[in-house]
C-alpha positions in Angstrom: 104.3 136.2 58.0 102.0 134.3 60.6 99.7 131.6 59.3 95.8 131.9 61.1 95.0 128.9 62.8 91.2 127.4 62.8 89.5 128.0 66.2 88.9 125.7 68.7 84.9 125.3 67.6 85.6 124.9 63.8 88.9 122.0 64.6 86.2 120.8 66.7 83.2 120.9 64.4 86.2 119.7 61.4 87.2 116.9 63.9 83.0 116.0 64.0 82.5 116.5 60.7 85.2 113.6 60.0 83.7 110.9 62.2 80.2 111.8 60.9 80.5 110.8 57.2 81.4 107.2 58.6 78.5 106.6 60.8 75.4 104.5 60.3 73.0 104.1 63.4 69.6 102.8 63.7 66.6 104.1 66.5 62.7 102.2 66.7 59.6 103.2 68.0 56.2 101.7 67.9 53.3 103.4 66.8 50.6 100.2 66.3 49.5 99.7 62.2 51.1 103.5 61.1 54.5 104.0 59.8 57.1 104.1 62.6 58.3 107.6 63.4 61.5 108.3 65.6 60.5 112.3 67.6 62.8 114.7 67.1 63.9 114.5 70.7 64.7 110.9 70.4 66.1 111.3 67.1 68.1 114.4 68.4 69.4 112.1 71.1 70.4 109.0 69.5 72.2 111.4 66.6 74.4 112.9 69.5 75.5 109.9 71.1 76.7 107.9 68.0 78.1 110.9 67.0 80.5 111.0 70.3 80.6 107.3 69.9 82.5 108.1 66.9 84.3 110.9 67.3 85.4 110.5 71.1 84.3 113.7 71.8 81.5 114.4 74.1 78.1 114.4 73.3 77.2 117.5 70.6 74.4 119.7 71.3 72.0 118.3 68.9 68.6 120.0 67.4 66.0 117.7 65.0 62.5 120.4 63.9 60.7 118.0 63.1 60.1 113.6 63.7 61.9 111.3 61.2 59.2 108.9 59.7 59.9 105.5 58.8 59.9 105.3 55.1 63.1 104.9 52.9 65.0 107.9 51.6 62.9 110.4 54.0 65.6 112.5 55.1 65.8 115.5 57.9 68.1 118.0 58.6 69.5 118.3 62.4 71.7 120.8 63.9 74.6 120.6 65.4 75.9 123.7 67.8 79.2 124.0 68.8 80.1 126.0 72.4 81.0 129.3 70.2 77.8 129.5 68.6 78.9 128.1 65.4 76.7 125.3 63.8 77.3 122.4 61.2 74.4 121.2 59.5 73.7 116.9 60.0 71.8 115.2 57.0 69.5 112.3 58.3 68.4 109.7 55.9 66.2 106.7 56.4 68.1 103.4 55.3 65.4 100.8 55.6 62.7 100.4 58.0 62.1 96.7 59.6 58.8 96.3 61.3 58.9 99.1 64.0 62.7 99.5 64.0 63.7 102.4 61.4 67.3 102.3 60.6 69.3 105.8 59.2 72.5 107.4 58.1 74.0 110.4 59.1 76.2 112.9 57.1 77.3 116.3 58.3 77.5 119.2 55.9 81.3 119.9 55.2 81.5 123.7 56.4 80.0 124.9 59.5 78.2 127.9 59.7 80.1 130.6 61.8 78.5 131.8 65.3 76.0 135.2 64.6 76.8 138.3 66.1 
């Protein structure tokens, strides 16, 4: 009897997943009197590259829909797309917020979400 072995994508996404629950990062902007907010491109961007900071893996093909605004416990949900199509949800979560400079957590779902056909 032969066991089925994970693809490439989910060991990969798994191998993300992993490193993900253990990183903290922070990104700033300044927008005068408002509350800060990070765009989605930026924030898209800095969640890829402390996620391959973590993992040693390149950078992840990341997707934010909308700006993360500095205000505690505001949280967004990113996407993360693997080469096969698959995708692994990342949780972003405002930490604290220090003048302009807003501080967040990310956490990446457990599953990822196979490739459609």
């Amino acid at each position: 009897m032969t066991k089925a072995r994970p693809s490439v994508a989910i060991w990969s996404l798994s191998a993300v997943a992993a490193g993900v629950l253990l990183v903290g990062c922070s990104g700033s902007v300044t927008l005068g009197n408002s509350a800060p907010k990070l765009s989605s491109d930026q924030l898209a961007t800095t969640v890829a590259e402390k996620l391959a900071e973590t993992t040693g893996q390149p950078t992840p093909d990341i997707t934010c829909p909308e700006d993360l605004v500095g205000k505690v416990d505001t949280t967004t949900r990113c996407t993360l797309t693997a080469k096969d199509g698959s995708t692994l949800g990342v949780t972003v979560t405002v930490t604290s917020v220090e003048d302009e400079k807003i501080n967040f957590d990310i956490k990446a779902d457990d599953t990822p979400s196979p490739a459609a056909s």
